[in-house]
PQR file of N, CA, C, O and H, with PARSE charges and radii, in Angstrom:
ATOM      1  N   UNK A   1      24.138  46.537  62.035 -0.4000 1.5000
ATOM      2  CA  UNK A   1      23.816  47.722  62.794 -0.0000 2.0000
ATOM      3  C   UNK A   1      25.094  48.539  62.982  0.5500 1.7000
ATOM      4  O   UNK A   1      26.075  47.870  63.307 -0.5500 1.4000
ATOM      5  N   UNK A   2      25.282  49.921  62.834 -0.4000 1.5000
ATOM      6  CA  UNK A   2      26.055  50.528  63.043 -0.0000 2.0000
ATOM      7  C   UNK A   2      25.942  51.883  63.912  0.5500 1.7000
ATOM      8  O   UNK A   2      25.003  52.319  64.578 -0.5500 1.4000
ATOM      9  H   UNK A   2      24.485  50.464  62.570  0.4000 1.0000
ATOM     10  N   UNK A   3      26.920  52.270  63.728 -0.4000 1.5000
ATOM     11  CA  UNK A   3      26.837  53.760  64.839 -0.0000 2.0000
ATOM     12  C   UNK A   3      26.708  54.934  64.041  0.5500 1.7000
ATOM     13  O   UNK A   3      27.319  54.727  62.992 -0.5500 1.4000
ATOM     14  H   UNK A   3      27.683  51.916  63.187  0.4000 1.0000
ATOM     15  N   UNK A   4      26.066  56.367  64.051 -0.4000 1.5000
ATOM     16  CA  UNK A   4      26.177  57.577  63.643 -0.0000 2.0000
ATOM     17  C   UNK A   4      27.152  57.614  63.510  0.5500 1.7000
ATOM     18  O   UNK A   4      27.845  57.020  64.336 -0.5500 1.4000
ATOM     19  H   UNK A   4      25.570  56.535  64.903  0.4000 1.0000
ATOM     20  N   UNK A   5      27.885  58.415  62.264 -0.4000 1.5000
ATOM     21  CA  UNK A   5      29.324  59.475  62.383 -0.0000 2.0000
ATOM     22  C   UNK A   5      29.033  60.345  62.355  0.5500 1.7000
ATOM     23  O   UNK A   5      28.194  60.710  61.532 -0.5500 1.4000
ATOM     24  H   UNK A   5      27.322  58.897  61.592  0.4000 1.0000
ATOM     25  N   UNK A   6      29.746  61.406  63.528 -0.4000 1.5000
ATOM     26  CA  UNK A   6      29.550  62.593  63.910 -0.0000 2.0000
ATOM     27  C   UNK A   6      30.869  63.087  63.366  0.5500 1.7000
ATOM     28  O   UNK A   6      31.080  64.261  63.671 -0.5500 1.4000
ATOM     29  H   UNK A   6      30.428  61.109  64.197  0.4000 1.0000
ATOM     30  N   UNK A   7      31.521  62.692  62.868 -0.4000 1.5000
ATOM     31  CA  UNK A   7      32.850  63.353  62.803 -0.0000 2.0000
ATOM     32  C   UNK A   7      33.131  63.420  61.005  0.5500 1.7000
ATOM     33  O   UNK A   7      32.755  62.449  60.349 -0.5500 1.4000
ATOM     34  H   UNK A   7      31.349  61.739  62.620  0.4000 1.0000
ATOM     35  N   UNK A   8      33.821  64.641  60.264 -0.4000 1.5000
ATOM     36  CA  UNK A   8      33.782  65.098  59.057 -0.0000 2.0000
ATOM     37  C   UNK A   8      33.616  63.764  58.027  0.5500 1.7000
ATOM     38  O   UNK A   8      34.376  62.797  58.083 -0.5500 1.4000
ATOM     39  H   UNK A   8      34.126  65.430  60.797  0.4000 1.0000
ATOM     40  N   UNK A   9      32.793  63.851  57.332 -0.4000 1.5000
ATOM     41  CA  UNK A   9      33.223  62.156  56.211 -0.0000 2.0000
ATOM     42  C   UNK A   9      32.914  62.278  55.073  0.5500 1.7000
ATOM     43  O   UNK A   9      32.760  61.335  54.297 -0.5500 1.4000
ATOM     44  H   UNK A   9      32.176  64.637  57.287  0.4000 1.0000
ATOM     45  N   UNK A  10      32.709  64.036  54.671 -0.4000 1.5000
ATOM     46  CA  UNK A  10      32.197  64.406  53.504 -0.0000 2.0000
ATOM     47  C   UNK A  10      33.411  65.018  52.325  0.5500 1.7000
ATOM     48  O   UNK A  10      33.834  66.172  52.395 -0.5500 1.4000
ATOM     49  H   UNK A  10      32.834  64.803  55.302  0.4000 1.0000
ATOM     50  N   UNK A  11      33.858  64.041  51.276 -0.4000 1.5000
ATOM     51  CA  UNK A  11      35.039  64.590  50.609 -0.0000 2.0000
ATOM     52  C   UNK A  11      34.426  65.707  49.959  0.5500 1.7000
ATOM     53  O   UNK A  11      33.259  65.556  49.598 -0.5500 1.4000
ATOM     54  H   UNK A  11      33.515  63.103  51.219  0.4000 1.0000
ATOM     55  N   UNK A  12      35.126  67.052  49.690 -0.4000 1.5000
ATOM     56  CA  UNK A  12      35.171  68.151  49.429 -0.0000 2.0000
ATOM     57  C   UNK A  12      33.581  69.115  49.986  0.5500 1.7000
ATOM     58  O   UNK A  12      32.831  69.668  49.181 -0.5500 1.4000
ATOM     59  H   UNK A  12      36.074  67.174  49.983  0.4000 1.0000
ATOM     60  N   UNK A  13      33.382  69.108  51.449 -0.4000 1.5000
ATOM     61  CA  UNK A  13      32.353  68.842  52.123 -0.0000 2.0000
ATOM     62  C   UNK A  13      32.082  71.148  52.143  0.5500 1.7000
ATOM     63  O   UNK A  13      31.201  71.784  52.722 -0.5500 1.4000
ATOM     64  H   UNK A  13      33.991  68.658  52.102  0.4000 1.0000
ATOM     65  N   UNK A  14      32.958  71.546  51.490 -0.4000 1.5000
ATOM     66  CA  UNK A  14      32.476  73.365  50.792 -0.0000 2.0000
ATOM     67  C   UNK A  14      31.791  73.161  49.856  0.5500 1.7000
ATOM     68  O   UNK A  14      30.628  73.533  49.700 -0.5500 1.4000
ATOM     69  H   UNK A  14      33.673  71.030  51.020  0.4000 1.0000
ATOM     70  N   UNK A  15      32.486  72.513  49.100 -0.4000 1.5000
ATOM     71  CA  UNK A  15      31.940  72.206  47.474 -0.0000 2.0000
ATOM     72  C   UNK A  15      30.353  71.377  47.807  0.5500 1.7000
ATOM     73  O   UNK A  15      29.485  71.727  47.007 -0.5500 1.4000
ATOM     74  H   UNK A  15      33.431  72.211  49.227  0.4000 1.0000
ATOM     75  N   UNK A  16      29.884  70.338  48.877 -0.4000 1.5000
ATOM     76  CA  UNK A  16      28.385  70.038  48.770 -0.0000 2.0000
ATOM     77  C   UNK A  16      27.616  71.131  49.327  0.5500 1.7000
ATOM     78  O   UNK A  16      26.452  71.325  48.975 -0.5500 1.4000
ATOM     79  H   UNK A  16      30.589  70.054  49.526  0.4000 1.0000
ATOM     80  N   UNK A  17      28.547  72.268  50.663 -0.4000 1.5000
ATOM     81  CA  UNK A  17      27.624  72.417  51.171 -0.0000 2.0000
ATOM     82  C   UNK A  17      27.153  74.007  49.896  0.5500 1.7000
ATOM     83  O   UNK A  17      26.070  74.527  50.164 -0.5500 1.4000
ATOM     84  H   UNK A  17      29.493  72.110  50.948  0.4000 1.0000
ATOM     85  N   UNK A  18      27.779  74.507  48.926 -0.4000 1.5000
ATOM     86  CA  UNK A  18      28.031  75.640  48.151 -0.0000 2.0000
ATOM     87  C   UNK A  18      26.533  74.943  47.077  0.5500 1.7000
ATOM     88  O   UNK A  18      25.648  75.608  46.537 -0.5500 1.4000
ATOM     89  H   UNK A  18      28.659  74.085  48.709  0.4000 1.0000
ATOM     90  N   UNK A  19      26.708  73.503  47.071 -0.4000 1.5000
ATOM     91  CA  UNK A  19      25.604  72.627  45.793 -0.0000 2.0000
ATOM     92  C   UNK A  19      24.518  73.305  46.971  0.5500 1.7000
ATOM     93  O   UNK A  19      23.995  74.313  46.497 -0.5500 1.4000
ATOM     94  H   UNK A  19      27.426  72.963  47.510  0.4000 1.0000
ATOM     95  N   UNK A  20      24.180  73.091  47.988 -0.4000 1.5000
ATOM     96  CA  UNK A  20      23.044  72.941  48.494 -0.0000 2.0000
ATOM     97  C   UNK A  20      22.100  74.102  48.734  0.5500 1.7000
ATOM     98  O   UNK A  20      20.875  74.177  48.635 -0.5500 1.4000
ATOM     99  H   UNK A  20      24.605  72.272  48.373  0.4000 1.0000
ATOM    100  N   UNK A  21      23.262  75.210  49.165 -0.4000 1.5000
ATOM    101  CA  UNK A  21      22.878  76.760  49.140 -0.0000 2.0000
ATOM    102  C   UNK A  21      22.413  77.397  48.037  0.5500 1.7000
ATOM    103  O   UNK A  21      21.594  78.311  47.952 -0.5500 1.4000
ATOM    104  H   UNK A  21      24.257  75.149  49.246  0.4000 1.0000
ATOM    105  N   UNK A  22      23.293  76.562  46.833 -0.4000 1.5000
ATOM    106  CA  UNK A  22      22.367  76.858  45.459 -0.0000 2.0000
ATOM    107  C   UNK A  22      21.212  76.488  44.909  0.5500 1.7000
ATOM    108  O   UNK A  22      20.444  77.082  44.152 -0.5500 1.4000
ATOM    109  H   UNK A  22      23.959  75.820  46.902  0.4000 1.0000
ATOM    110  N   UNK A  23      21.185  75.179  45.504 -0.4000 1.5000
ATOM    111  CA  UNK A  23      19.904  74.161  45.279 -0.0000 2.0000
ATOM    112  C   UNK A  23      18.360  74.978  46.108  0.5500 1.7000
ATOM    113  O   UNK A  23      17.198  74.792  45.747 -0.5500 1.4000
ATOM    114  H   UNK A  23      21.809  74.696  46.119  0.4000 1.0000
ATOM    115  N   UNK A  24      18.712  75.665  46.990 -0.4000 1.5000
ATOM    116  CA  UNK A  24      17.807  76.756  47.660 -0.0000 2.0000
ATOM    117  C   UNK A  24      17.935  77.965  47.083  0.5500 1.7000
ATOM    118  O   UNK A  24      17.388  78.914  47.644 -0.5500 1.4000
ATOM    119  H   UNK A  24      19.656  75.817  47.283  0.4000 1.0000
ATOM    120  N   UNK A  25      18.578  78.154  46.018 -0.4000 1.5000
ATOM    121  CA  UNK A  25      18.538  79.829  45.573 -0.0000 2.0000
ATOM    122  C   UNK A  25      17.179  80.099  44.560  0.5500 1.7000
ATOM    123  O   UNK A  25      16.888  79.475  43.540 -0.5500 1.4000
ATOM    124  H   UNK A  25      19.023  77.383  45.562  0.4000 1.0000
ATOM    125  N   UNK A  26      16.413  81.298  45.226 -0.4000 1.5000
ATOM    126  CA  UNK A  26      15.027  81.556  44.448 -0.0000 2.0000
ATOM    127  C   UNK A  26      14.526  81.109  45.102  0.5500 1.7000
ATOM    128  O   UNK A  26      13.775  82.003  45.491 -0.5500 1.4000
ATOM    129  H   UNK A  26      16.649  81.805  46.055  0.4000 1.0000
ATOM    130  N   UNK A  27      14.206  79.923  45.861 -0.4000 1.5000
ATOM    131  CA  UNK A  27      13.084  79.278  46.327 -0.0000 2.0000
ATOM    132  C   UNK A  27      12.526  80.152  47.518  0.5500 1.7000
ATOM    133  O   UNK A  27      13.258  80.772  48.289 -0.5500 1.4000
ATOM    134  H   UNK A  27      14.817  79.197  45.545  0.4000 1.0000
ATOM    135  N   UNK A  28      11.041  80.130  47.588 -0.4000 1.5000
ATOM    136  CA  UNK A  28      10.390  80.817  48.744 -0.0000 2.0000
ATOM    137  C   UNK A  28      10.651  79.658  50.035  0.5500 1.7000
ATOM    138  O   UNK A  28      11.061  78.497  50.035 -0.5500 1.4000
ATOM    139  H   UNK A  28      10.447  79.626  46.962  0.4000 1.0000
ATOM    140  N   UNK A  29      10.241  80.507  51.006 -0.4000 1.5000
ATOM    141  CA  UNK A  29      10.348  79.523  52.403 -0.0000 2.0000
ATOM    142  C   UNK A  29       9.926  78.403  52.307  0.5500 1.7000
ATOM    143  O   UNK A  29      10.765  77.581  52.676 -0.5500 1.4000
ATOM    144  H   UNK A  29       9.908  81.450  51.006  0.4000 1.0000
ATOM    145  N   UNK A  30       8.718  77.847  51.877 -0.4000 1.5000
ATOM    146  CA  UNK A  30       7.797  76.864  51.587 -0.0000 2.0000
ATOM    147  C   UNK A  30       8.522  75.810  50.824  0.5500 1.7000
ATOM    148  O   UNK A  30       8.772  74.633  51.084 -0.5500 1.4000
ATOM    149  H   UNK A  30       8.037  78.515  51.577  0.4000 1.0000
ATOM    150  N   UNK A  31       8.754  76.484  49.931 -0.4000 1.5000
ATOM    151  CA  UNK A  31       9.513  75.409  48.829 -0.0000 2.0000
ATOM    152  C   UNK A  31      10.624  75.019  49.200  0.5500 1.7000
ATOM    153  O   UNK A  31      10.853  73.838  48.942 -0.5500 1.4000
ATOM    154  H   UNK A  31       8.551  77.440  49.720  0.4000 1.0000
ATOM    155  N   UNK A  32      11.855  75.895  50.010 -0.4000 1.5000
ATOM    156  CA  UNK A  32      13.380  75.476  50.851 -0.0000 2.0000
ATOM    157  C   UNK A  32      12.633  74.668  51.747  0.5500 1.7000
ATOM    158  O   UNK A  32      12.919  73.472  51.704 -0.5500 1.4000
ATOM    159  H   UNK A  32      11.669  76.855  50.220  0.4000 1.0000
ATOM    160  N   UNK A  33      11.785  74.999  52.517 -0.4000 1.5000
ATOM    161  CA  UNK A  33      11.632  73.528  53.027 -0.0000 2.0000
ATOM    162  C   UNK A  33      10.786  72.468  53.008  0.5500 1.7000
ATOM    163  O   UNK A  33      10.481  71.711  53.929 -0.5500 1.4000
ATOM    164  H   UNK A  33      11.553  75.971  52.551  0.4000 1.0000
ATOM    165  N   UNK A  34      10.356  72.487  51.619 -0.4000 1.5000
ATOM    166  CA  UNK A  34       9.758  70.757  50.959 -0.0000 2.0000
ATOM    167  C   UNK A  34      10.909  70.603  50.245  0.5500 1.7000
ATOM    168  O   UNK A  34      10.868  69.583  49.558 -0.5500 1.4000
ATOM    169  H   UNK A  34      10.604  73.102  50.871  0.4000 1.0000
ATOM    170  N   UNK A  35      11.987  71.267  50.137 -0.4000 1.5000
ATOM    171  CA  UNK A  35      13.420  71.022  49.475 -0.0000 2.0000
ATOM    172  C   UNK A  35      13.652  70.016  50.451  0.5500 1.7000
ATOM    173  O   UNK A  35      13.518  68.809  50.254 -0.5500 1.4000
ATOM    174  H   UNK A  35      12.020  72.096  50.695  0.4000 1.0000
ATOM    175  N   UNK A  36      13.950  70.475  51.349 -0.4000 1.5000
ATOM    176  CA  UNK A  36      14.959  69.788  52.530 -0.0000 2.0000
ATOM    177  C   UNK A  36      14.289  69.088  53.203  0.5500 1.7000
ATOM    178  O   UNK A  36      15.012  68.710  54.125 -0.5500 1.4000
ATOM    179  H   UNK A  36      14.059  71.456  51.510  0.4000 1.0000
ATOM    180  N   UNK A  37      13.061  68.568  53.330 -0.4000 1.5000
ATOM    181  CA  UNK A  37      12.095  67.444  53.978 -0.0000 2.0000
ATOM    182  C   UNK A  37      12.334  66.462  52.710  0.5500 1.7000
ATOM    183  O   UNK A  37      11.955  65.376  53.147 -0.5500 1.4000
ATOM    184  H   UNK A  37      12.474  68.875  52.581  0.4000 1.0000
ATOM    185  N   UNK A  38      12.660  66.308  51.684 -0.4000 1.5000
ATOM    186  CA  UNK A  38      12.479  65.885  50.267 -0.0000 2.0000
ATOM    187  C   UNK A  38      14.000  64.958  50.652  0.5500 1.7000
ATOM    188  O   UNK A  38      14.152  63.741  50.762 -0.5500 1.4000
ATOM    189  H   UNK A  38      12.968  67.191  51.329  0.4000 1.0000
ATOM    190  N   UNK A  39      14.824  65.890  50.770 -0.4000 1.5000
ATOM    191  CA  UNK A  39      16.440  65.593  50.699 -0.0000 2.0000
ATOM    192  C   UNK A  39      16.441  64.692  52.234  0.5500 1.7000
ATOM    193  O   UNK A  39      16.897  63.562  52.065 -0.5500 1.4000
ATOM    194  H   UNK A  39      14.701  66.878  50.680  0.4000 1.0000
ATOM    195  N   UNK A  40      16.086  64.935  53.455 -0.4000 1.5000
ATOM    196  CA  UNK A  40      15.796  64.375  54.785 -0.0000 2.0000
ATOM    197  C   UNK A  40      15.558  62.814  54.232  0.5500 1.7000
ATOM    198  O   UNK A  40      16.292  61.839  54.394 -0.5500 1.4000
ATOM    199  H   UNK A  40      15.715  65.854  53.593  0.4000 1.0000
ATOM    200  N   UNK A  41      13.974  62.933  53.354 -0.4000 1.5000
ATOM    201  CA  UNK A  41      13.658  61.362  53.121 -0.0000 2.0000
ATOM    202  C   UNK A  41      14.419  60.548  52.191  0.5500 1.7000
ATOM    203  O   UNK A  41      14.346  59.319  52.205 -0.5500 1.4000
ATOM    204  H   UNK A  41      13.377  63.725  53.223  0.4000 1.0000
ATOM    205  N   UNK A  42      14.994  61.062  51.553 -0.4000 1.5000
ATOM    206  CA  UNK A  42      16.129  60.327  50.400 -0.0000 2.0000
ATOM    207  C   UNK A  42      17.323  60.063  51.069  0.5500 1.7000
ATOM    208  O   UNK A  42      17.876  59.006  50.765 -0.5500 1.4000
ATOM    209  H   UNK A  42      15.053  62.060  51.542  0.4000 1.0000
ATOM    210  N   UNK A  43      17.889  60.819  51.965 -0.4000 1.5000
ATOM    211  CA  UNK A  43      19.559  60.212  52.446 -0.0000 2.0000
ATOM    212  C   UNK A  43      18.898  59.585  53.804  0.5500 1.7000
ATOM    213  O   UNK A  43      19.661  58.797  54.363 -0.5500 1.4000
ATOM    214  H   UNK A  43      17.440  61.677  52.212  0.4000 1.0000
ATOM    215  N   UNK A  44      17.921  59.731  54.303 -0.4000 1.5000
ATOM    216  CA  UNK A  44      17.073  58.597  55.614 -0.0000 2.0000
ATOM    217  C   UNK A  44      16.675  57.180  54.668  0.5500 1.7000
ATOM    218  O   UNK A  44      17.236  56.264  55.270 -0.5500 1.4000
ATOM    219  H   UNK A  44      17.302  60.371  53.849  0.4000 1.0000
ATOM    220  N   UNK A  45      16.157  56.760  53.795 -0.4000 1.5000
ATOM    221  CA  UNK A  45      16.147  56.130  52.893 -0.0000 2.0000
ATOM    222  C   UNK A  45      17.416  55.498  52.512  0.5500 1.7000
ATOM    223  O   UNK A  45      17.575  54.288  52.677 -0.5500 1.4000
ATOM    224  H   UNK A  45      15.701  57.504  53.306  0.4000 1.0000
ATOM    225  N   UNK A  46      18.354  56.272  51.997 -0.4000 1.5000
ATOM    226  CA  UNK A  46      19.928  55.644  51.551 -0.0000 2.0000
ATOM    227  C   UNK A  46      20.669  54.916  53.070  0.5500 1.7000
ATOM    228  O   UNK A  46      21.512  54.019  53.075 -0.5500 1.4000
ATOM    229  H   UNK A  46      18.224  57.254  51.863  0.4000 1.0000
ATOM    230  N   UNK A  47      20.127  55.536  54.170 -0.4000 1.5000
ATOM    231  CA  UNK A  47      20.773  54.944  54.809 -0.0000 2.0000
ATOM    232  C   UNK A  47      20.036  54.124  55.453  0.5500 1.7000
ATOM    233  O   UNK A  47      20.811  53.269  55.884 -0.5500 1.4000
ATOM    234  H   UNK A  47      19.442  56.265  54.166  0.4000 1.0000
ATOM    235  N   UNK A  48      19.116  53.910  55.734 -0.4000 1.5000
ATOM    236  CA  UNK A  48      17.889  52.788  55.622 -0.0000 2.0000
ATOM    237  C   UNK A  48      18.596  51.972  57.666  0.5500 1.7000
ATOM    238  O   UNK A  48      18.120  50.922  58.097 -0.5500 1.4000
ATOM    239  H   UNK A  48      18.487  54.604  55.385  0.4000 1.0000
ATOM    240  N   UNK A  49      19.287  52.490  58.177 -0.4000 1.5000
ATOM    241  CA  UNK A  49      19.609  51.607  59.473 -0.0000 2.0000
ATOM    242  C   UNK A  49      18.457  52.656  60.274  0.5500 1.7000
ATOM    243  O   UNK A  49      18.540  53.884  60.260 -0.5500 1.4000
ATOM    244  H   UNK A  49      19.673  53.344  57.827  0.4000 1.0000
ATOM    245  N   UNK A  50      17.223  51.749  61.065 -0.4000 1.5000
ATOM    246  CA  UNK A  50      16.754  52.678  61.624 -0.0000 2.0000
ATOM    247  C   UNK A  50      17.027  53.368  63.361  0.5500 1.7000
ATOM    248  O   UNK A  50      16.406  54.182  64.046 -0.5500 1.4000
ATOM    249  H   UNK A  50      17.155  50.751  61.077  0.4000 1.0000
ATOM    250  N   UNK A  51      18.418  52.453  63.594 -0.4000 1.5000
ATOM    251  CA  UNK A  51      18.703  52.955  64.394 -0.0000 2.0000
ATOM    252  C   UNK A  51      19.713  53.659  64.484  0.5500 1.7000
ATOM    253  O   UNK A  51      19.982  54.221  65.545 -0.5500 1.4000
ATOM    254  H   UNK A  51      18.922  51.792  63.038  0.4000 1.0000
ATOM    255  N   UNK A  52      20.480  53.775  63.394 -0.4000 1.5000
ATOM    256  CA  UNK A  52      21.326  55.186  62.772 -0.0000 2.0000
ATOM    257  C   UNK A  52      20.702  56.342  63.101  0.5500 1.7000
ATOM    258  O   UNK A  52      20.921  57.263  63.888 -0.5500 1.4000
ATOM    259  H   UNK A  52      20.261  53.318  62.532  0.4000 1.0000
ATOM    260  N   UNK A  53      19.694  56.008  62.136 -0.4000 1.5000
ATOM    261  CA  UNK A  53      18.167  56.998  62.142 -0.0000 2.0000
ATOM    262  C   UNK A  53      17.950  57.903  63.415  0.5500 1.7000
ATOM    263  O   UNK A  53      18.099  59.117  63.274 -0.5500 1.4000
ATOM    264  H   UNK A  53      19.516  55.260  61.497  0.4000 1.0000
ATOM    265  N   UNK A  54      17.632  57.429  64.556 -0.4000 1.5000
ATOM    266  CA  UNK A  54      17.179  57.524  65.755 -0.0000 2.0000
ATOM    267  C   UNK A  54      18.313  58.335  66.176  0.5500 1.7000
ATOM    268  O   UNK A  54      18.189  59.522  65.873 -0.5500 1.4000
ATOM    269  H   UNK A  54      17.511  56.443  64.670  0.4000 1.0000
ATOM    270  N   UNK A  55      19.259  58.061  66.720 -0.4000 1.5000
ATOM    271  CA  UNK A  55      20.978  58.587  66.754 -0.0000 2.0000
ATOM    272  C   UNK A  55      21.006  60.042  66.332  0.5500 1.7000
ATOM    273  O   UNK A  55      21.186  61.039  67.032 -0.5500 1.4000
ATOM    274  H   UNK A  55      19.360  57.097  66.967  0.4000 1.0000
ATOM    275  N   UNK A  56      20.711  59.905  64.569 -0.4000 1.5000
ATOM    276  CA  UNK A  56      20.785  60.878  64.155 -0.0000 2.0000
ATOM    277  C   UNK A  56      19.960  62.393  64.683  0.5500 1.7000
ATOM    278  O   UNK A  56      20.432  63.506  64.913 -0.5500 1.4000
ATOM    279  H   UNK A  56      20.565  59.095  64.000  0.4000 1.0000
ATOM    280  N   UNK A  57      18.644  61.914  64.746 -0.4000 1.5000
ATOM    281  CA  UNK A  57      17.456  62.436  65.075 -0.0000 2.0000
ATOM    282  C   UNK A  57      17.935  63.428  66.379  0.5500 1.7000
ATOM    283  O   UNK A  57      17.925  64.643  66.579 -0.5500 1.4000
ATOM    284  H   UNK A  57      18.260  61.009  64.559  0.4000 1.0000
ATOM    285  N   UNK A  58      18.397  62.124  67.218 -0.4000 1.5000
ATOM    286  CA  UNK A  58      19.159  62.354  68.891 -0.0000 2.0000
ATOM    287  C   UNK A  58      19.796  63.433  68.744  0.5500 1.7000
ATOM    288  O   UNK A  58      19.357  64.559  68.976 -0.5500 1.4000
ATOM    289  H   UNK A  58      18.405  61.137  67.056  0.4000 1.0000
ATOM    290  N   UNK A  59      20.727  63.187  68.400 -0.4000 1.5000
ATOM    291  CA  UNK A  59      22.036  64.572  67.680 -0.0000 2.0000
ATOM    292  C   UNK A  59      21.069  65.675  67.386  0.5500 1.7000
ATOM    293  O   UNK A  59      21.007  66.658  68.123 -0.5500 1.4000
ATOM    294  H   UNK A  59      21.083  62.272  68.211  0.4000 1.0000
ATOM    295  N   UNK A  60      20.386  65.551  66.431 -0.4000 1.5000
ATOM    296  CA  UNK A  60      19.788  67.353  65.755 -0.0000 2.0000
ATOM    297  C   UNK A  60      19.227  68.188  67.111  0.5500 1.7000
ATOM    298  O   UNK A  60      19.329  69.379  67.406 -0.5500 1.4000
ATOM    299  H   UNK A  60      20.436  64.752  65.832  0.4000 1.0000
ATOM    300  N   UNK A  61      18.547  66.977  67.858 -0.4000 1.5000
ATOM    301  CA  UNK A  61      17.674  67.417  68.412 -0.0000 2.0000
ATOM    302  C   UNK A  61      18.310  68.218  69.708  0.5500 1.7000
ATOM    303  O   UNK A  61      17.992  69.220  70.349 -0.5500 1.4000
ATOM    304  H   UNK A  61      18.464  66.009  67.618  0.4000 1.0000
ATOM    305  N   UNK A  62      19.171  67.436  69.745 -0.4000 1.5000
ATOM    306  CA  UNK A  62      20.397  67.774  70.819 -0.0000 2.0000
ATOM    307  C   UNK A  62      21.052  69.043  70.871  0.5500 1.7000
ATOM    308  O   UNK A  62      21.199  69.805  71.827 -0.5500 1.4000
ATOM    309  H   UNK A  62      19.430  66.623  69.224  0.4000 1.0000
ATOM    310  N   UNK A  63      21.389  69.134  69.780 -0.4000 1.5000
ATOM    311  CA  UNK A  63      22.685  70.408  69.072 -0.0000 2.0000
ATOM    312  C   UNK A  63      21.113  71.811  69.274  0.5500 1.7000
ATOM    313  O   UNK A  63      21.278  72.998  69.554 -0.5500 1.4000
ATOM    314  H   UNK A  63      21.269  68.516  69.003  0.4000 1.0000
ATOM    315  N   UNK A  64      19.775  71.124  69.020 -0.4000 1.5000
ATOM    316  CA  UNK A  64      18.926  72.565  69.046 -0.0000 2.0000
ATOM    317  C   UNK A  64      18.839  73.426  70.442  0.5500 1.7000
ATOM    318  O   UNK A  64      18.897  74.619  70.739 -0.5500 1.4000
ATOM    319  H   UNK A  64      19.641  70.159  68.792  0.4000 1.0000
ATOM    320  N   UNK A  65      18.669  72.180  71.142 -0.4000 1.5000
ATOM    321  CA  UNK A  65      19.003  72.308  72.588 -0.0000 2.0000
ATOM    322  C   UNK A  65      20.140  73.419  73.011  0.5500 1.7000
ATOM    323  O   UNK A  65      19.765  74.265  73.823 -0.5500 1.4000
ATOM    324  H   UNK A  65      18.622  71.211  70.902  0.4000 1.0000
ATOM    325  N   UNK A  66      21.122  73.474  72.668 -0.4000 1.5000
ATOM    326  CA  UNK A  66      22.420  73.996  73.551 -0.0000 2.0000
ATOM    327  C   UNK A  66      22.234  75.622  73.025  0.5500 1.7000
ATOM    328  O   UNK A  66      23.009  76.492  73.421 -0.5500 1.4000
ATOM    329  H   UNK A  66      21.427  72.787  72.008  0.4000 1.0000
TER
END
């Protein structure tokens, strides 16, 4: 069992987020987000701790909040 990282851990973390903005280019609303519900279940999956999971969830839900 481990803890969320909230803190940077992504090497060259312009360069994924530049992949991802492209990975949405063209797509209608609908489709950006069965993109990103798609991408949600694959790195929730890779990281498979479900109380990472939860943490994580905590955080989004948190940050919508403020």
């Amino acid at each position: 069992m481990s803890d969320l990282t909230l803190t940077p851990n992504i090497d060259n973390a312009d360069d994924f987020y530049a992949d991802l903005l492209e990975a949405h280019e063209g797509l209608e609303k609908s489709d950006s987000e069965a993109l990103n519900a798609r991408l949600i279940l694959i790195l929730a999956n890779h990281i498979g701790d479900r109380q990472v999971l939860s943490q994580a969830l905590n955080a989004a839900a948190f940050k919508m909040e403020e």
